[in-house]
Backbone bond lengths (Angstrom), bond angles and torsions (degrees), N, CA, C in turn:
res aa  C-N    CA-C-N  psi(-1)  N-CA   C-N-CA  omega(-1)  CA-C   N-CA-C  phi
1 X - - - 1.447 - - 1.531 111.18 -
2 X 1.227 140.46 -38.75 1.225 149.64 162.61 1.342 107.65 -50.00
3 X 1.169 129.23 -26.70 1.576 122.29 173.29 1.529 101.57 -71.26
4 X 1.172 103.35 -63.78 1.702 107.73 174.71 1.490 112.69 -37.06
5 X 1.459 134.72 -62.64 1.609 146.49 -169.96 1.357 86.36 -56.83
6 X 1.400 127.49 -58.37 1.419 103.24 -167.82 1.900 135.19 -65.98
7 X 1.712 85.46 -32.85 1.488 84.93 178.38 1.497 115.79 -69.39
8 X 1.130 113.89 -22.36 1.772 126.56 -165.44 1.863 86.88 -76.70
9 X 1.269 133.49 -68.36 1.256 141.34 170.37 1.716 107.98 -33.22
10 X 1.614 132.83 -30.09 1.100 143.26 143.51 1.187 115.45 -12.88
11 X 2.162 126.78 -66.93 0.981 153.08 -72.91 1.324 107.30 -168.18
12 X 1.320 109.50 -65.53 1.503 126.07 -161.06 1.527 105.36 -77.15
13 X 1.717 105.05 140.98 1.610 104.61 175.94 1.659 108.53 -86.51
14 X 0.956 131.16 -12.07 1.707 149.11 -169.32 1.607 106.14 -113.09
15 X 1.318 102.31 146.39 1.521 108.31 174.63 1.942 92.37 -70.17
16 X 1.923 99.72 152.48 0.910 117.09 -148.48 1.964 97.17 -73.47
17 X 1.524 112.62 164.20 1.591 99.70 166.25 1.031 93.89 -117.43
18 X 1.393 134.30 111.15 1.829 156.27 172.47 1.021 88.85 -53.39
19 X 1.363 139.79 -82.44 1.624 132.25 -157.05 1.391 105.12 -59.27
20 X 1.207 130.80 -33.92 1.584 96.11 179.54 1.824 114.68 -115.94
21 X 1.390 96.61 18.52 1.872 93.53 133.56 1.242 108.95 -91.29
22 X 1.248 129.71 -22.97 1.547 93.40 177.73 1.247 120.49 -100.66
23 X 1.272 99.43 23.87 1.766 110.71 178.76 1.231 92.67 -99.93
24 X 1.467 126.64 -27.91 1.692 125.20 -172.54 1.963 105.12 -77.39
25 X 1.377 89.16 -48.59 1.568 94.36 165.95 1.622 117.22 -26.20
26 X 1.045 94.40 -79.70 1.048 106.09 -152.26 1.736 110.49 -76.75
27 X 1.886 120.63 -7.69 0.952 122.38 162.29 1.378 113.42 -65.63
28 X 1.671 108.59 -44.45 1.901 115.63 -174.03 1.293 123.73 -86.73
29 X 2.258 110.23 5.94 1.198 88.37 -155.33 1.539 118.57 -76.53
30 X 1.139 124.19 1.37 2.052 133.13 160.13 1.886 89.54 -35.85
31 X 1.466 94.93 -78.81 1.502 109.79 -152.12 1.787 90.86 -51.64
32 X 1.466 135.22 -54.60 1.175 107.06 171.44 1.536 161.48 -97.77
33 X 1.801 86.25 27.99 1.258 107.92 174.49 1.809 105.29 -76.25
34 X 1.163 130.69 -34.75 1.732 140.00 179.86 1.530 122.74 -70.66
35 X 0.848 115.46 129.72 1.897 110.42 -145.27 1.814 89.82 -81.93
36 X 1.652 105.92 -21.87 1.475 91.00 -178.39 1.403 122.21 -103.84
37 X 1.551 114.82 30.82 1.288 137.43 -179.34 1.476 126.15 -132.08
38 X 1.676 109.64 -11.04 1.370 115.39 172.71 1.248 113.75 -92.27
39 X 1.699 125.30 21.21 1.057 92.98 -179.77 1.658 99.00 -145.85
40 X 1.243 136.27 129.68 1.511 126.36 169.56 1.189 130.98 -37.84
41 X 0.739 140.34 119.13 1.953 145.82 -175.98 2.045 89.52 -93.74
42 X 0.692 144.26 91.96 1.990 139.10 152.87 1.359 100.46 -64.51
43 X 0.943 131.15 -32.61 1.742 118.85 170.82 1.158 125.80 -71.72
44 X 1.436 118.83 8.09 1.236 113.30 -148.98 2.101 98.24 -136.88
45 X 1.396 93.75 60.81 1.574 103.22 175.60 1.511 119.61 -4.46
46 X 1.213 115.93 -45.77 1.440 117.03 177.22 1.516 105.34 -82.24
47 X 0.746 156.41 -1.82 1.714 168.69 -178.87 1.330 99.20 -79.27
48 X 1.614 107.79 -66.84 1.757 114.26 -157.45 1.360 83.56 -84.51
49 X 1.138 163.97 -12.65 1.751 152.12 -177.28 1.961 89.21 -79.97
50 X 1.216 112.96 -71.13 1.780 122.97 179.31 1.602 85.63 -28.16
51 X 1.063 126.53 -83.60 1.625 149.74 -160.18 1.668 89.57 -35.98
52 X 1.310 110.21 -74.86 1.244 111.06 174.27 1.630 137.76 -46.41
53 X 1.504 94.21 -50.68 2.214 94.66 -177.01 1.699 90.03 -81.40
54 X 1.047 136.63 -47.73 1.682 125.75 -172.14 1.155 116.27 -73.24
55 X 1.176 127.51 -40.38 1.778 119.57 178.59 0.825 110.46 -112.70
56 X 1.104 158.59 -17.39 1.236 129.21 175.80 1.878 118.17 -112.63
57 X 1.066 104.65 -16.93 1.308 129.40 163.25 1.114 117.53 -81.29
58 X 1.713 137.19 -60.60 1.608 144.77 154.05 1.272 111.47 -49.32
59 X 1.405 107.22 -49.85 1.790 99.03 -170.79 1.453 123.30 -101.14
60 X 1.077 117.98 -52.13 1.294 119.16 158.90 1.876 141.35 -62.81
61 X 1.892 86.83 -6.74 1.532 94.57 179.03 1.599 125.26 67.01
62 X 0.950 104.66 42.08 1.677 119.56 -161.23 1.307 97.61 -110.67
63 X 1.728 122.29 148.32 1.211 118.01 175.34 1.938 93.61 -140.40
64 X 1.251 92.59 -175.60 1.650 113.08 -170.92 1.625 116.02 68.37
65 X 1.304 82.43 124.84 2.356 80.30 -166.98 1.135 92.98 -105.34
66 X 1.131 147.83 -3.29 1.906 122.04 150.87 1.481 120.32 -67.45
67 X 1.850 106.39 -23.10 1.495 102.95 -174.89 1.807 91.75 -99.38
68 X 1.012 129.26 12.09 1.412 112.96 -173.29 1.556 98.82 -114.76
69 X 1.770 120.67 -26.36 0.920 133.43 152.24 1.474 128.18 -54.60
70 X 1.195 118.83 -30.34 1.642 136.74 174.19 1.755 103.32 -59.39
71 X 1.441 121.22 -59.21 1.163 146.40 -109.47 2.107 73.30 -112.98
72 X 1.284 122.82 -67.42 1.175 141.79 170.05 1.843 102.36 -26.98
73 X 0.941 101.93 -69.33 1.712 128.52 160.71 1.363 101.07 -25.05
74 X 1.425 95.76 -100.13 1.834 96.31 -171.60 1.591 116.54 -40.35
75 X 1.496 115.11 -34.17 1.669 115.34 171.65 1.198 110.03 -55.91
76 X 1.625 125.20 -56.29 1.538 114.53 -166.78 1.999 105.72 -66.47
77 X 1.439 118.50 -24.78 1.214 118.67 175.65 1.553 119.42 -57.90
78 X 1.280 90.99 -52.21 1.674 112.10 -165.59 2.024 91.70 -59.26
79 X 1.322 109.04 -51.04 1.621 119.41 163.99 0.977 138.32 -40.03
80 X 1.731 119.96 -45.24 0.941 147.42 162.89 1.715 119.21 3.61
81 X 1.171 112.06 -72.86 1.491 116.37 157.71 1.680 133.21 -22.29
82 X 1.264 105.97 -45.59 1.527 120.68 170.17 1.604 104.47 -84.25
83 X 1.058 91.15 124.97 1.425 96.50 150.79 1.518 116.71 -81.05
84 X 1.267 130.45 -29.20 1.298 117.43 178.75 1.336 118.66 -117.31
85 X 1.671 110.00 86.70 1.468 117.48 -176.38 1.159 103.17 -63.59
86 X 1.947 111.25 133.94 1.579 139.25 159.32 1.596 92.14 -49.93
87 X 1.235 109.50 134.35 1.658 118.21 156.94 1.873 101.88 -67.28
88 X 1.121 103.86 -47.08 1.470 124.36 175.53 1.947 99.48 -24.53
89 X 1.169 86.00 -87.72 1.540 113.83 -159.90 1.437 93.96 -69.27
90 X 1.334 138.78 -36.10 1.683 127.65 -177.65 1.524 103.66 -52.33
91 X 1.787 103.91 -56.44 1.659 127.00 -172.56 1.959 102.50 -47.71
92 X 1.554 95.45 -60.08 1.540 82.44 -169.92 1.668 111.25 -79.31
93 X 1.136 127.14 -10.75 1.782 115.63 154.36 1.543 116.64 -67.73
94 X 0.961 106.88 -29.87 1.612 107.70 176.70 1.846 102.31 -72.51
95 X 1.304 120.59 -71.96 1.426 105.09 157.59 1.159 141.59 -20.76
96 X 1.377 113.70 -50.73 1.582 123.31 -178.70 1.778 105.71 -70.76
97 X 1.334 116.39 -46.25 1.462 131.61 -171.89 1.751 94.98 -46.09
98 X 1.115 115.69 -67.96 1.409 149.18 165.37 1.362 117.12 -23.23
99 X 1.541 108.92 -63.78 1.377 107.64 174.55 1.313 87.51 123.27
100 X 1.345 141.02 -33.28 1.820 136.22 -165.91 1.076 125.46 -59.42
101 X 1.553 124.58 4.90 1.238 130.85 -165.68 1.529 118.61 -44.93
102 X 1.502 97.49 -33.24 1.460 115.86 -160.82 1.417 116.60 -69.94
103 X 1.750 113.17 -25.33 1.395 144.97 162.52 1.440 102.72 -24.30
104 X 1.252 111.14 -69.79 1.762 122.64 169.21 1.344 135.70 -48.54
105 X 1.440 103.46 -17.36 1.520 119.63 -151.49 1.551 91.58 -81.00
């Protein structure tokens, strides 16, 4: 879990909320136990749509896909640096951006 706190602390404009990464943890940890699921692909058009209709749309309850598409955007930018985006840390900046943090809580 400390690998996770740190990269998100990487990332995040707000001091971090521990409880609901590790509430996210432990919701995704399937999806990030699989080496070809822990990590965001942004190049990969079908990736940021998944990213989009399942989390943030399914889970977070979010609507409008140019602004959820925007928001997706600035994450893979803000990311940019890594080549190997945390699903972890994309999910909870996209949350935080959002306001859903509380989703976790």
């Amino acid at each position: 879990m400390a690998d996770h706190l740190a990269d998100v602390k990487k990332y995040a404009k707000k001091p971090v909320d521990e409880a609901a990464l590790t509430k996210m943890a432990s919701t995704y940890r399937l999806v990030l136990s699989k080496s070809d699921t822990q990590y965001v692909a942004c190049s990969d058009p079908a990736e940021r749509e998944r990213v989009r209709e399942n989390f943030l749309k399914k889970k977070l309850g979010l609507s409008g896909d140019a602004e959820l598409d925007a928001s997706i955007e600035a994450t893979c930018q803000a990311m940019k640096a890594d080549r190997t985006k945390s699903r972890l840390t994309f999910y909870y900046l996209l949350a935080e951006h959002h306001g859903k943090l509380g989703v976790f809580a």
